[in-house]
PyMOL Python script that loads the backbone (N, CA, C, O; Angstrom):
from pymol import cmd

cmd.read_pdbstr("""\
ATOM      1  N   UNK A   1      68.745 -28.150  -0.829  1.00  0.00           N
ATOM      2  CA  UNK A   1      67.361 -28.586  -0.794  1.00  0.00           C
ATOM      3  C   UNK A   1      66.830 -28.315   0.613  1.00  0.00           C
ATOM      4  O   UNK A   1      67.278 -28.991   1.540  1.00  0.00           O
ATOM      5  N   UNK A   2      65.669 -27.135   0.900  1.00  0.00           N
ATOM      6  CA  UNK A   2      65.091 -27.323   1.510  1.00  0.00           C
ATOM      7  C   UNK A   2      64.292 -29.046   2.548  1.00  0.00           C
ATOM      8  O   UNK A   2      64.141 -30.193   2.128  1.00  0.00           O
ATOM      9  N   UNK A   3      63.976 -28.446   3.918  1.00  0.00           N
ATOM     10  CA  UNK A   3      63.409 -29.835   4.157  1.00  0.00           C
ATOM     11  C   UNK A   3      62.385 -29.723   3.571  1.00  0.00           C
ATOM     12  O   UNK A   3      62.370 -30.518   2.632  1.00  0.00           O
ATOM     13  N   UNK A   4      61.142 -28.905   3.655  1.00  0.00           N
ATOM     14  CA  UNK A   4      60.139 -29.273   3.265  1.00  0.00           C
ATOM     15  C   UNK A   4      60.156 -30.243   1.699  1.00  0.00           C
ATOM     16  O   UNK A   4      59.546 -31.303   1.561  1.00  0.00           O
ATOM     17  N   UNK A   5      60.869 -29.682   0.796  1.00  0.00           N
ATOM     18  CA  UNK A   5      61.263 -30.297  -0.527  1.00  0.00           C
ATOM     19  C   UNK A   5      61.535 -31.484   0.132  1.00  0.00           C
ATOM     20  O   UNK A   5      60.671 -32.361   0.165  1.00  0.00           O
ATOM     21  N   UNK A   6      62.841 -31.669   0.774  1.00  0.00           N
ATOM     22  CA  UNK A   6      63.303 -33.295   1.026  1.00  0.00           C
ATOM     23  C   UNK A   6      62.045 -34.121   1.571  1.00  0.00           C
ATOM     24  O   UNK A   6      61.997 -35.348   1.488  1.00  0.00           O
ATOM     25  N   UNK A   7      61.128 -33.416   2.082  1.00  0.00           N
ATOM     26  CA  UNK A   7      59.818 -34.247   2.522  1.00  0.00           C
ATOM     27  C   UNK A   7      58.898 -34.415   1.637  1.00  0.00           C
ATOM     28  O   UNK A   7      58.111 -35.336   1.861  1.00  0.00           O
ATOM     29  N   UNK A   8      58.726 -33.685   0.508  1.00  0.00           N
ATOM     30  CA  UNK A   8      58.125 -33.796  -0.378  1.00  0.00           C
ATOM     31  C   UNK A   8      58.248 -34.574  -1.473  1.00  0.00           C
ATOM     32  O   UNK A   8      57.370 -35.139  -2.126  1.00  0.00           O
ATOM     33  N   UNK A   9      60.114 -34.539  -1.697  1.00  0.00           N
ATOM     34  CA  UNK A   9      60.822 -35.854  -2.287  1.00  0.00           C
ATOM     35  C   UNK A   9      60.679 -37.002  -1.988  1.00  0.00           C
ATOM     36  O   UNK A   9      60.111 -37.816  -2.716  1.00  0.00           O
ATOM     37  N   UNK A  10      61.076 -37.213  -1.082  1.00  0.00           N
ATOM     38  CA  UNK A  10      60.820 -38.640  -0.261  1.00  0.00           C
ATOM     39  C   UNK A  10      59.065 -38.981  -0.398  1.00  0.00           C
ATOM     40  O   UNK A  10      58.966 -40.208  -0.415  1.00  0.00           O
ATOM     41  N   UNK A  11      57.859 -38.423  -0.485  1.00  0.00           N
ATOM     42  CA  UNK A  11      56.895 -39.064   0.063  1.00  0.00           C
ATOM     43  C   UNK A  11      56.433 -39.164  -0.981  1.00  0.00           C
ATOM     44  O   UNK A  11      55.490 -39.948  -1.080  1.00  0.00           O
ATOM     45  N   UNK A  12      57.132 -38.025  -2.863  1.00  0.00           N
ATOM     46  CA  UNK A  12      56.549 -38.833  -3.774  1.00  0.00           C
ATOM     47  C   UNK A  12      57.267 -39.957  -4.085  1.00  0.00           C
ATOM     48  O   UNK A  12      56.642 -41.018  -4.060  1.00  0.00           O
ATOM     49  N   UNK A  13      58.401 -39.981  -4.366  1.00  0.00           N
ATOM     50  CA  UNK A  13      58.759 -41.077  -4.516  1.00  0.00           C
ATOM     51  C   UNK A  13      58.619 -42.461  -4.009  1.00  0.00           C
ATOM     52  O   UNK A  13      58.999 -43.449  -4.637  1.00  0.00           O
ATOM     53  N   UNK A  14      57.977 -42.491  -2.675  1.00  0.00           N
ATOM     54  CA  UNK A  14      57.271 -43.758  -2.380  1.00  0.00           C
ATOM     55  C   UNK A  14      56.235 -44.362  -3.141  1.00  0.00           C
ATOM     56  O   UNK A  14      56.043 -45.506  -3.551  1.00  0.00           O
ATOM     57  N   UNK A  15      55.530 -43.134  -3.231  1.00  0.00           N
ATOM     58  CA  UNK A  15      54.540 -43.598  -4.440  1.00  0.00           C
ATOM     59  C   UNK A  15      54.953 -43.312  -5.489  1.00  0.00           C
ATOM     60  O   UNK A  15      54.247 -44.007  -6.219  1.00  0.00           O
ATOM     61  N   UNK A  16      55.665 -42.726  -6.172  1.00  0.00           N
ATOM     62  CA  UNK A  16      55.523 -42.740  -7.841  1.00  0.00           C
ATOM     63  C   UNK A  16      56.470 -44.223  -8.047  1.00  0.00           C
ATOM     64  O   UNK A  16      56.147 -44.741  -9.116  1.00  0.00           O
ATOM     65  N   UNK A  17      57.249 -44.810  -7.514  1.00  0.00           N
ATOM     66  CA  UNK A  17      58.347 -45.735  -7.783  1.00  0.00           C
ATOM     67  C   UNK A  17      57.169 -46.948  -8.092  1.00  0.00           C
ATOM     68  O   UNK A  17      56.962 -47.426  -9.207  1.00  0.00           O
ATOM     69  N   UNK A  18      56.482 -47.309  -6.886  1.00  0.00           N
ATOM     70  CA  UNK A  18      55.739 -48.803  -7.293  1.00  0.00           C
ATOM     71  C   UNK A  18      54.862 -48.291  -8.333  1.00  0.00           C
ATOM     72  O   UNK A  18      54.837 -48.957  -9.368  1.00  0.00           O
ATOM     73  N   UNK A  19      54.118 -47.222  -8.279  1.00  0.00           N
ATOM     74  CA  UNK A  19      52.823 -47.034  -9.445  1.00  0.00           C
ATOM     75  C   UNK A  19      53.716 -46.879 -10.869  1.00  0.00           C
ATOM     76  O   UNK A  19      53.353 -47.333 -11.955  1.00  0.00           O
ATOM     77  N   UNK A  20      54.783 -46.244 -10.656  1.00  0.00           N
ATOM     78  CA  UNK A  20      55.405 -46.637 -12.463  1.00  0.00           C
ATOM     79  C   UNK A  20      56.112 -48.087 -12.657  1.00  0.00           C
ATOM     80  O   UNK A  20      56.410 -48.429 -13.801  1.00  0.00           O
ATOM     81  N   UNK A  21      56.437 -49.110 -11.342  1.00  0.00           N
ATOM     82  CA  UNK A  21      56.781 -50.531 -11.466  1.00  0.00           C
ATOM     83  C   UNK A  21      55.625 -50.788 -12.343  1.00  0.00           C
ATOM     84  O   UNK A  21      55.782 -51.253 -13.472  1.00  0.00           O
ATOM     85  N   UNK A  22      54.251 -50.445 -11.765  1.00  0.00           N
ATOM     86  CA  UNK A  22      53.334 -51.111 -12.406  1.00  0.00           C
ATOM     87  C   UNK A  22      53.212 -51.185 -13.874  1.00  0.00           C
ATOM     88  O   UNK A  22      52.964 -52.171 -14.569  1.00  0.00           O
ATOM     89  N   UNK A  23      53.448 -49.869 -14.245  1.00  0.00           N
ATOM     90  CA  UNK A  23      53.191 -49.437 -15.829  1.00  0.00           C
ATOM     91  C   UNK A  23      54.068 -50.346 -16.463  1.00  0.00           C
ATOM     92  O   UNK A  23      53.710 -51.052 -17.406  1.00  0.00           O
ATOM     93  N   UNK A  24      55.279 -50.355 -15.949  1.00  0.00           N
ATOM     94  CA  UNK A  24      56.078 -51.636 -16.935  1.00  0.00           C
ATOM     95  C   UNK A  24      56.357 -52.798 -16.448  1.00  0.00           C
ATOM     96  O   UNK A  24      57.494 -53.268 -16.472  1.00  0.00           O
ATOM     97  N   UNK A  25      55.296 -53.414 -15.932  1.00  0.00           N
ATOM     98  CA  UNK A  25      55.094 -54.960 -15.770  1.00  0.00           C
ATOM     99  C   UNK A  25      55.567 -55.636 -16.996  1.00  0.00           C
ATOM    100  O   UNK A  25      55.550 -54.745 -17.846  1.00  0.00           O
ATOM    101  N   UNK A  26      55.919 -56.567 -17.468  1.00  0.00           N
ATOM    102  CA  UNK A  26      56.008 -57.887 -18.153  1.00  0.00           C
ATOM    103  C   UNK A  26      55.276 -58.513 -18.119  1.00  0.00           C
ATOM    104  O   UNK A  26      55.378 -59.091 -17.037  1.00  0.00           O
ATOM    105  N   UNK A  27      54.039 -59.054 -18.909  1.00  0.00           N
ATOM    106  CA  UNK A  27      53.123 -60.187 -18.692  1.00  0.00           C
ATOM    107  C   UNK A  27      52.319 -60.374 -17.706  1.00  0.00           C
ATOM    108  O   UNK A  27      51.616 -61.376 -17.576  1.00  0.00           O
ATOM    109  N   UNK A  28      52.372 -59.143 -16.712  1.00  0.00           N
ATOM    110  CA  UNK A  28      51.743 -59.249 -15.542  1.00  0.00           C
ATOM    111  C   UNK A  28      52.472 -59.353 -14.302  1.00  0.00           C
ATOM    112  O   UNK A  28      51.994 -59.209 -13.177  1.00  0.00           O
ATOM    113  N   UNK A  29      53.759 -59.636 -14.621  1.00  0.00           N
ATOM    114  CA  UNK A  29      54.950 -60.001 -13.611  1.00  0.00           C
ATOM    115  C   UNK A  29      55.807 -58.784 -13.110  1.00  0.00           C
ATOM    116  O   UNK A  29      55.678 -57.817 -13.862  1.00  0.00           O
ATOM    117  N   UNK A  30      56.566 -58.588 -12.149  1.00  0.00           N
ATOM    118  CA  UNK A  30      57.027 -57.619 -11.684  1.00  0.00           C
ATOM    119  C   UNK A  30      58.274 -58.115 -12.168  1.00  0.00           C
ATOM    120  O   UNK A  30      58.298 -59.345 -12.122  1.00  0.00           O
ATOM    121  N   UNK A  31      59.308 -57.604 -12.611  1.00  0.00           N
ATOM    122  CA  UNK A  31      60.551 -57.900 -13.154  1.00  0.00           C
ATOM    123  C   UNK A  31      61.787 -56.937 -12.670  1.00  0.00           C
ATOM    124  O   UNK A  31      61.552 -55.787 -12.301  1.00  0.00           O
ATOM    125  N   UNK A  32      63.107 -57.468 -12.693  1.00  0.00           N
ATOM    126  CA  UNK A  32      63.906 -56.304 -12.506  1.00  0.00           C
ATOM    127  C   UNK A  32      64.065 -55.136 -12.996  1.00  0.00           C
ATOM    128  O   UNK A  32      64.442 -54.127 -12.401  1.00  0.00           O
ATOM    129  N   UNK A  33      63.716 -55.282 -14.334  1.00  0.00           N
ATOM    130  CA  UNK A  33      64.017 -54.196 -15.309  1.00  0.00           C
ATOM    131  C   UNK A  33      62.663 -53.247 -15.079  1.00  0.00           C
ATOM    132  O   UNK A  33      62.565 -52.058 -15.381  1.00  0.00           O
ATOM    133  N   UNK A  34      61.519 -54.196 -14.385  1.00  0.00           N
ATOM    134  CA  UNK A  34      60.642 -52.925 -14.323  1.00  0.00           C
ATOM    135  C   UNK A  34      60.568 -52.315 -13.638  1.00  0.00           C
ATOM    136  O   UNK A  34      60.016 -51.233 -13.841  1.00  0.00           O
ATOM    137  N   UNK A  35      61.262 -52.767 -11.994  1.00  0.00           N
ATOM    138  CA  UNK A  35      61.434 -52.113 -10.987  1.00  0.00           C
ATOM    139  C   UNK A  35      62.669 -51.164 -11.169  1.00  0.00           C
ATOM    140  O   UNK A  35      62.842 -50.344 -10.267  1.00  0.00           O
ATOM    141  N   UNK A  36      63.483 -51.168 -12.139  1.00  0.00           N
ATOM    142  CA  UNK A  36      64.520 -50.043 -12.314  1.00  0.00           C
ATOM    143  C   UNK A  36      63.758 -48.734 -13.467  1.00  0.00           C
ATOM    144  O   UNK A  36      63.837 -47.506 -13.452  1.00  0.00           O
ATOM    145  N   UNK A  37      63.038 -49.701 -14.388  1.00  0.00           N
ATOM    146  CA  UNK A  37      62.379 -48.213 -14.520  1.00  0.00           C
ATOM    147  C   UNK A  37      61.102 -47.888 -13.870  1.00  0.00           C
ATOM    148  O   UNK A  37      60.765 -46.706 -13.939  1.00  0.00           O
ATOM    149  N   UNK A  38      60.623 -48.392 -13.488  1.00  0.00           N
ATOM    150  CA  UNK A  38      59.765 -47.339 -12.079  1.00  0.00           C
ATOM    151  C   UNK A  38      60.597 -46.444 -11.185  1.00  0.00           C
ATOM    152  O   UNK A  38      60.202 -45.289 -11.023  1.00  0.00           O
ATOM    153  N   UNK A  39      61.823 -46.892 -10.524  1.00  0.00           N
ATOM    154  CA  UNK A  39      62.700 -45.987 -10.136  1.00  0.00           C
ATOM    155  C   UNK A  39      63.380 -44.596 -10.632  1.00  0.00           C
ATOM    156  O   UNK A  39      63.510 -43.478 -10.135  1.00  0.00           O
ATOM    157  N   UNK A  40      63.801 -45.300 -12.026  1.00  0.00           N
ATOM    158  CA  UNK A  40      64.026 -43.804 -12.999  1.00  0.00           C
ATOM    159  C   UNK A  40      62.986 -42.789 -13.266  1.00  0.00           C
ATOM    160  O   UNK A  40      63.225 -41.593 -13.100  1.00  0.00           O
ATOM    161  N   UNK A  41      61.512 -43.350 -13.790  1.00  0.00           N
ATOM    162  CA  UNK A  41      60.855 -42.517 -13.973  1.00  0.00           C
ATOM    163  C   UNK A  41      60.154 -42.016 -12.483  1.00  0.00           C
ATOM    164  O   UNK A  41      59.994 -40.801 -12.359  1.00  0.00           O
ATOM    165  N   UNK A  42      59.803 -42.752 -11.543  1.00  0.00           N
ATOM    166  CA  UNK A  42      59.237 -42.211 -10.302  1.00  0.00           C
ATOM    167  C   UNK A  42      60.389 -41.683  -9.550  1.00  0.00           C
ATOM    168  O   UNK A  42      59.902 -41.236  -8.512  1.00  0.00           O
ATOM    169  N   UNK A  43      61.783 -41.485  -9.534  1.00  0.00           N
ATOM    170  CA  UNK A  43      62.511 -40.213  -9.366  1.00  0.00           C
ATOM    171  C   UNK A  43      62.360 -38.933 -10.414  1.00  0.00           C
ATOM    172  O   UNK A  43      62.841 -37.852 -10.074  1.00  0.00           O
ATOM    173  N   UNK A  44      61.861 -39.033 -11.360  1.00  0.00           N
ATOM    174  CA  UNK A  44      61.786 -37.934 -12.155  1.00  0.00           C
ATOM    175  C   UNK A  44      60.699 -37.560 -11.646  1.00  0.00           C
ATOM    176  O   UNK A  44      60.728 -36.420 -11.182  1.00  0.00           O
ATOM    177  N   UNK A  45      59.433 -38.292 -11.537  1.00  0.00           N
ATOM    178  CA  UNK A  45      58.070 -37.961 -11.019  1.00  0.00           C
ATOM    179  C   UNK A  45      58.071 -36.968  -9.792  1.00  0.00           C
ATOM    180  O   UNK A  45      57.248 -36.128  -9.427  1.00  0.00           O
ATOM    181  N   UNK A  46      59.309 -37.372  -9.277  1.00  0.00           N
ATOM    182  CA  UNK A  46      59.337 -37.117  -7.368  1.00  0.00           C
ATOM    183  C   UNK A  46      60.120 -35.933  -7.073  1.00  0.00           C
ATOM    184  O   UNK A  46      59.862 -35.132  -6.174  1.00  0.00           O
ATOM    185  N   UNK A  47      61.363 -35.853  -8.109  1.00  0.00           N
ATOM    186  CA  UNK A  47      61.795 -34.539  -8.480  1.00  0.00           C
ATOM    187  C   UNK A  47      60.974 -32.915  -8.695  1.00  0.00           C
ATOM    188  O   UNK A  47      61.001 -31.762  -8.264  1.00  0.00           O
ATOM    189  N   UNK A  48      60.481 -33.531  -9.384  1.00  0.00           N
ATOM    190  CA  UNK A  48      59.343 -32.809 -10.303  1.00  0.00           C
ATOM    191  C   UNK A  48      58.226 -32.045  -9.102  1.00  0.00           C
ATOM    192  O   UNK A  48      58.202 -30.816  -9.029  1.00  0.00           O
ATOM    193  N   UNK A  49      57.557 -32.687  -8.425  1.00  0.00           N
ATOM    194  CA  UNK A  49      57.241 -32.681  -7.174  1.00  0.00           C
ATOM    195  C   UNK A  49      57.394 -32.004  -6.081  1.00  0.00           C
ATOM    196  O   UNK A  49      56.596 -31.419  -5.349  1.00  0.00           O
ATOM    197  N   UNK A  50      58.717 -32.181  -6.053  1.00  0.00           N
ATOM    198  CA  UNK A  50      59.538 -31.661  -4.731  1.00  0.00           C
ATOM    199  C   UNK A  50      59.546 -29.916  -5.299  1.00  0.00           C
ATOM    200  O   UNK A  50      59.334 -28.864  -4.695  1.00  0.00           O
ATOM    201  N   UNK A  51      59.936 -30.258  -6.899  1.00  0.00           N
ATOM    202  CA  UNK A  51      60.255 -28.740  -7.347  1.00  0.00           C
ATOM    203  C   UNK A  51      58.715 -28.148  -7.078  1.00  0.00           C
ATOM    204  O   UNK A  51      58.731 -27.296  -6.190  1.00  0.00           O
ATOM    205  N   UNK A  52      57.782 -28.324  -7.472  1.00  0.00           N
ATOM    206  CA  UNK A  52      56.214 -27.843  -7.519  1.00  0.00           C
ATOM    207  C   UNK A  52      56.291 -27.540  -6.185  1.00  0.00           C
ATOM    208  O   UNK A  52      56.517 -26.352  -5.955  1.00  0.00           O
ATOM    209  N   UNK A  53      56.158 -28.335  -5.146  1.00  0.00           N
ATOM    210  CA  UNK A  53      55.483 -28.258  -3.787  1.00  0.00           C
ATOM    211  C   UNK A  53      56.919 -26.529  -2.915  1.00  0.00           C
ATOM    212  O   UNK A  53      56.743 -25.613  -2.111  1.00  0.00           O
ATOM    213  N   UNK A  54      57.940 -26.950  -3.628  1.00  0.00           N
ATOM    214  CA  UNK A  54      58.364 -25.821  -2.896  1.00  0.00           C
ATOM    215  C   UNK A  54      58.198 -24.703  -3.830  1.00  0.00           C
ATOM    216  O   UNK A  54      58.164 -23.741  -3.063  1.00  0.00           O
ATOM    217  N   UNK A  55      58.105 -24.357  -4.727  1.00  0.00           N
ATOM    218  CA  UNK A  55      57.699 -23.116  -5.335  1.00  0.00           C
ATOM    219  C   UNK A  55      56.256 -22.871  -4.824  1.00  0.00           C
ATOM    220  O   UNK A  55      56.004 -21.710  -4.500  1.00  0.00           O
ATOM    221  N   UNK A  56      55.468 -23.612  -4.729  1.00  0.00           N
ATOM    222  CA  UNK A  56      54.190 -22.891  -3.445  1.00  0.00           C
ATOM    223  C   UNK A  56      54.273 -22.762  -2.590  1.00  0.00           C
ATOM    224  O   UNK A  56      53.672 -21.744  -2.247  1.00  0.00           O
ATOM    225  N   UNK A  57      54.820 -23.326  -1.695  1.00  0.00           N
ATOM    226  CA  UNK A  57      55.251 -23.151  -0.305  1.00  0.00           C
ATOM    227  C   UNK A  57      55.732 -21.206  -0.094  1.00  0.00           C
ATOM    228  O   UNK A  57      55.645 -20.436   0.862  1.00  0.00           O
ATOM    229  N   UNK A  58      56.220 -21.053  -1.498  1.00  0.00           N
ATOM    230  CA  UNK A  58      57.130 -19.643  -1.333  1.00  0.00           C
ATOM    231  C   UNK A  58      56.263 -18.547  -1.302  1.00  0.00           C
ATOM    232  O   UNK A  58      56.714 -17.407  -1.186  1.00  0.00           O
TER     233      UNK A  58
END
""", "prot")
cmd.dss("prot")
cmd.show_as("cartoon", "prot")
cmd.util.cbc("prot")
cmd.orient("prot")
């Protein structure tokens, strides 16, 4: 992995992790289980990302 990618990884995943916590709130509540899938899916988000931003870069 390129850095630029690893920088691109890292800065979505800051944001995609809490904005998909959000999507699977509980009742309005932040829960464990939703903060593990905000993690799963906002690493896929951030993956995804990293792949995009370095195929333009090229």
């Amino acid at each position: 992995m390129s850095t630029q990618r690893a920088v691109w990884f890292v800065t979505a995943l800051a944001v995609a992790v809490p904005v998909m916590a959000v999507m699977f709130r509980e009742d309005g509540r932040f829960t464990s289980q939703s903060w593990t899938k905000g993690l799963i899916f906002g690493t896929a988000v951030a993956v995804v990302a990293a792949i995009a931003a370095g195929r333009a870069r090229q």
